[in-house]
C-alpha positions as CSV (number, residue, x, y, z in Angstrom):
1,X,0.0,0.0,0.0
2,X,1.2,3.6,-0.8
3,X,2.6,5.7,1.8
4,X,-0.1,8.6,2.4
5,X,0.2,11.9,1.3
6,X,1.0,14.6,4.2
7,X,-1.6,16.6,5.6
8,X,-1.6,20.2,5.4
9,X,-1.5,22.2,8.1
10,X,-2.3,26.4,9.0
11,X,-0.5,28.7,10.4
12,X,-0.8,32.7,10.9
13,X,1.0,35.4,8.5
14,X,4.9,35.8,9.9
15,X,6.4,38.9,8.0
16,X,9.8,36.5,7.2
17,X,6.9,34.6,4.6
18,X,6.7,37.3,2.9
19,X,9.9,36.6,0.2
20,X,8.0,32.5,-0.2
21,X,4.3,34.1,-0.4
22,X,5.4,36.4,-3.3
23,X,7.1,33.5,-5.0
24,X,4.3,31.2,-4.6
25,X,1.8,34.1,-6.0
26,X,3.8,34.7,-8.8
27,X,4.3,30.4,-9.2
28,X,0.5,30.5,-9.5
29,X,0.2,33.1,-11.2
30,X,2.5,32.1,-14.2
31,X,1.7,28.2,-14.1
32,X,-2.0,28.1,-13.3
33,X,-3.7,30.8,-15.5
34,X,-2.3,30.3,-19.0
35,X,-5.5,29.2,-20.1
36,X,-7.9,32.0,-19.2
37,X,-4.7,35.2,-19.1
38,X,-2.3,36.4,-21.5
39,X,1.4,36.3,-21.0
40,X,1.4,39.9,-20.7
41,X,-1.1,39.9,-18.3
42,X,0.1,37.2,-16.3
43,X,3.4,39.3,-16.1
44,X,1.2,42.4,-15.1
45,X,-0.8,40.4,-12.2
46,X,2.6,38.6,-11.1
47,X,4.2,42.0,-10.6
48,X,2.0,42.8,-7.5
49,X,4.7,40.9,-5.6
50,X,7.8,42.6,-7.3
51,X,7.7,44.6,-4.5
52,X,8.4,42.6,-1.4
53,X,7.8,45.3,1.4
54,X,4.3,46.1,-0.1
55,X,3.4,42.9,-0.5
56,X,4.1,42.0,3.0
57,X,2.3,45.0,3.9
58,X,-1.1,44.0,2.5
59,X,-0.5,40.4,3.6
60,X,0.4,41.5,7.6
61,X,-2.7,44.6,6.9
62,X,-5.6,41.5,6.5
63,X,-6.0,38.4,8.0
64,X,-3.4,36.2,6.2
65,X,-3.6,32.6,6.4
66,X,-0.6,30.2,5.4
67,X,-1.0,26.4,3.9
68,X,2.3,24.3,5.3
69,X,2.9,20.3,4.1
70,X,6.1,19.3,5.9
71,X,6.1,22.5,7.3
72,X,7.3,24.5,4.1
73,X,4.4,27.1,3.0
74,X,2.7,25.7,-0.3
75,X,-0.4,28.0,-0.3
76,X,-1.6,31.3,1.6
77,X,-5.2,33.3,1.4
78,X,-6.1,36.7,3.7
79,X,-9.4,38.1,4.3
80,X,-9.8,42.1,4.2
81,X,-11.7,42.7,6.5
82,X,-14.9,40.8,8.1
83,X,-15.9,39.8,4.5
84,X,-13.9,39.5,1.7
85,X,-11.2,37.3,0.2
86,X,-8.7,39.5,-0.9
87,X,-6.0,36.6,-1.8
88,X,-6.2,32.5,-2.3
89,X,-3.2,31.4,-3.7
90,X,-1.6,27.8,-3.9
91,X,1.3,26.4,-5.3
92,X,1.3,24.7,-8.5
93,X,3.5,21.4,-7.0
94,X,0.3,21.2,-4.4
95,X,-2.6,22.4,-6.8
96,X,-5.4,19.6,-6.0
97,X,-4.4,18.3,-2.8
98,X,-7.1,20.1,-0.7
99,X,-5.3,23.3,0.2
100,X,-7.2,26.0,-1.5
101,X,-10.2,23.8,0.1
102,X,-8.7,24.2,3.3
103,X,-7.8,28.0,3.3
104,X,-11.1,28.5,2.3
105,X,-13.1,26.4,4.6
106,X,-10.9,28.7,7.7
107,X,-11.7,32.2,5.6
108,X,-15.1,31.5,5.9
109,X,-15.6,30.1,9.8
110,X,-13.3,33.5,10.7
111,X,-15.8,35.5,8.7
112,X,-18.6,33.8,10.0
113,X,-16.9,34.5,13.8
114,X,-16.3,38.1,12.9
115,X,-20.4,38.1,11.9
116,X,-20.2,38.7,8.2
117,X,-23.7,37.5,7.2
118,X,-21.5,36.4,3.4
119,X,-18.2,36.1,2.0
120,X,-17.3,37.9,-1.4
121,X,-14.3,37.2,-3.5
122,X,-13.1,38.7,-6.9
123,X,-12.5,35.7,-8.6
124,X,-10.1,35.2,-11.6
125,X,-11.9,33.5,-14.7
126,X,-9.4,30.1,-13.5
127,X,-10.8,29.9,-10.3
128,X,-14.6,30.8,-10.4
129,X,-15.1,27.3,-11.0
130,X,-13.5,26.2,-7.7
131,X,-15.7,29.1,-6.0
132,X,-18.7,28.1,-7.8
133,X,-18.5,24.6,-6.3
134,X,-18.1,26.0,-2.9
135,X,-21.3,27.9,-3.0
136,X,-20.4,31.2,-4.3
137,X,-22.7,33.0,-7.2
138,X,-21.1,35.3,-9.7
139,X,-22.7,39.2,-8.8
140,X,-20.7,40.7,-11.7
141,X,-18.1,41.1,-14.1
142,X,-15.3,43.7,-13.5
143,X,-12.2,44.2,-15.6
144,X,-9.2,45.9,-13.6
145,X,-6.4,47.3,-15.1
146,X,-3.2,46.1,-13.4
147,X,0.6,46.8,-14.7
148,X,-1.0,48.6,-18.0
149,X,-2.5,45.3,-18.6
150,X,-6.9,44.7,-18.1
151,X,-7.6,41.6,-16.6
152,X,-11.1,40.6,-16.0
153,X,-12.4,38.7,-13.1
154,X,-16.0,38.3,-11.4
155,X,-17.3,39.4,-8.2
156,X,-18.8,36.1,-6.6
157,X,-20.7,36.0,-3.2
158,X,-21.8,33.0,-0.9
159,X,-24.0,33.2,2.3
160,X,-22.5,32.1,5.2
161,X,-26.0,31.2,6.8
162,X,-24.8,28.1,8.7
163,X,-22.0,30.3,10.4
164,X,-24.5,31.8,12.6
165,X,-24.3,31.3,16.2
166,X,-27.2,28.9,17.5
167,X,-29.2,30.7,19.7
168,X,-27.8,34.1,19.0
169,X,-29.5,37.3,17.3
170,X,-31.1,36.6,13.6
């Protein structure tokens, strides 16, 4: 029988993730979204994290979340304030081994405890699908401009009904 695969495991934001974050964002980024983004405007999006001290200051400004197998970050995802996922990104070498799931799953119980009634994200056209499964409905399209580049995503909402407290104020 095969050995199983190791569990992943969270952790809060530490500022010294910041240099692994913005390479696994960039990882994504570049080997995840070929299908739905240009090159250009993978580059564009990628380029968020060029700058490491601004990045880590929007990841330690929001409620960042890190993914560890073995201990080694492989995926991260922050919520902005009560109600909205700002970032979800994994590693393509664990793409499909539950940690986007997992990240996810926390965002939504710490939304849920900070009583945000429902959880918003602005999806990228390669992960609505993964949001759409989870529950979330598409609200509207949007096209940013980032890097000189526009990049479209969609604005996708699910009701967190189930994270009310039982017994508590409706």
């Amino acid at each position: 029988m095969g050995q199983a695969l190791p569990k992943p495991a969270l952790r809060p934001f530490l500022s010294e993730d910041t240099p692994v974050l913005a390479a696994i964002f960039a990882a994504s980024i570049e080997e995840l979204t070929g299908d739905d983004y240009s090159e250009a405007q993978q580059q564009a999006w990628a380029s968020a994290a060029d700058d490491e001290e601004q990045f880590g200051k929007r990841l330690a400004g929001e409620l960042t979340l890190i993914a560890t197998l073995q201990n080694s970050p492989v995926g991260f995802a922050s919520l902005r304030g009560a109600d909205h996922i700002d970032m979800l990104y994994v590693h393509p070498s664990a793409a499909g081994q539950g940690v986007a799931s997992m990240l996810s799953d926390a965002l939504e119980k710490l939304a849920g405890g900070r009583g945000a009634k429902s959880l918003t994200v602005d999806a990228s056209d390669n992960a609505q699908e993964f949001f759409t499964k989870r529950g979330y409905v598409g609200k509207q399209r949007n096209t940013v401009t980032v890097g000189g580049e526009w990049l479209a995503n969609t604005t996708m909402q699910k009701t967190l009904g189930e994270a009310a407290a039982p017994g508590g104020p409706t």
